[in-house]
Phi, psi and omega in degrees: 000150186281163194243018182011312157323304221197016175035030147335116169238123165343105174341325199275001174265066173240207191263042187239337171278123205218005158242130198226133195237123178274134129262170200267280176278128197074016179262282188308323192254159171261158183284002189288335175238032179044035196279315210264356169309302155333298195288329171323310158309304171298328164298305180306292168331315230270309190324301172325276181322275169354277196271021190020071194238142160300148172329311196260328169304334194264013161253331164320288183310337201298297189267003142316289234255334168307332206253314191252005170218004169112320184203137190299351209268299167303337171280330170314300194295306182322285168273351182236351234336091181270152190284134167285358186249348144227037162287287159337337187270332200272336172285348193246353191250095182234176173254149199282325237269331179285006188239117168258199191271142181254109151247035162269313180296316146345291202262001147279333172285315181296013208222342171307114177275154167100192191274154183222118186249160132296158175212083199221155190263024166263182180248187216266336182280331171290344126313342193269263176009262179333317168268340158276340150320303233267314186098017191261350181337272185344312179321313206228156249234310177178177174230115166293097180272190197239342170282315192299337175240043136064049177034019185289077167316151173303170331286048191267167180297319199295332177285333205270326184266005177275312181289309176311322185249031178264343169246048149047026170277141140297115184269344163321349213228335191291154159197151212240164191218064181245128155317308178272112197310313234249008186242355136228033181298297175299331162320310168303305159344310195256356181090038175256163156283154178234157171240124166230089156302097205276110138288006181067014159307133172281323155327285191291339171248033147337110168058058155266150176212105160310018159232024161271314207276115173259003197214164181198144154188179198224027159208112191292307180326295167329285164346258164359314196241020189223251177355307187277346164309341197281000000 
């Protein structure tokens, strides 16, 4: 775990590492500014509409299905076989307006040597949004989206030997960035570094184990800049 005191860092944080792997929502922008609360919401309706449920029966099935397939999208499709594109569509159409340009976050993913992927379980116009809200598009070599992975979600493996082998990583050489603690348990796996960006989400420390985790912080922009400080 990083040390905030005296900037320590986990070994596995050394200079051989040279691919910084992103995940998108509540990583890059903070949860501090309710963008995925919107999408949440939104979900919670689609389900509602679908299954014709009341609110708190339809966030049961919601975070049922996030927990036991990667995403409510998969459990929809699984069981209900829902079009994932427009469900995805109905979900993404929230307003933007709360993230505004980070250029503290800018100038530390630019100050970062080596390659910078997104890896996320949106699809790409919503990510493209978000990181141009953010003002970081540029920043990053390409984005790994949920349509490139065959609607497969993080944490199953097979997505994970999808992304290293569609950019050619090393994953020894790689550090990885996520909210939900359990999408890095494979990463670790493969020999990447992990980040768990703890929003204090009961989601997000879902199936944690400190010994997936090499790094916790509750900003990434801290981090970022306490790592290159160091």
């Amino acid at each position: 775990m990083l040390d905030y005191k005296n900037q320590s860092f986990h070994p596995a944080f050394d200079d051989n590492r040279n691919t910084w792997v992103f995940d998108l929502d509540n990583t890059l922008y903070s949860e501090k500014c309710n963008l995925f609360l919107q999408i949440d919401q939104k979900i919670g309706e689609y389900v509602q509409s679908l299954l014709q449920l009341n609110p708190e029966e339809a966030r049961k099935v919601q975070k049922e299905y996030l927990l036991e397939h990667g995403t409510t999208l998969k459990g929809l499709m699984a069981n209900h076989k829902v079009d994932p594109y427009h469900y995805l569509d109905h979900v993404h159409a929230i307003d933007f307006s709360p993230i505004a340009r980070d250029d503290a976050l800018r100038d530390a993913l630019n100050s970062l040597k080596g390659r910078k992927i997104v890896f996320t379980n949106a699809d790409l116009p919503y990510a493209e949004k978000v990181l141009d809200r953010l003002g970081i598009a540029d920043q990053f070599e390409a984005i790994f989206d949920i349509h490139e992975a065959a609607l497969e979600p993080k944490p199953k493996r097979e997505v994970y030997d999808k992304f290293i082998e569609k950019f050619e990583i090393d994953p020894t050489r790689a550090v990885m960035f996520e909210d939900m603690v359990r999408n890095l348990r494979p990463a670790h796996a493969l020999g990447m570094a992990t980040v768990w960006i703890n929003t204090g989400s009961v989601w997000g420390q879902a199936d944690y184990d400190a010994s997936f985790v090499h790094a916790e912080t509750d900003e990434l922009t801290n981090w970022l800049q306490a790592f290159l400080n160091r």
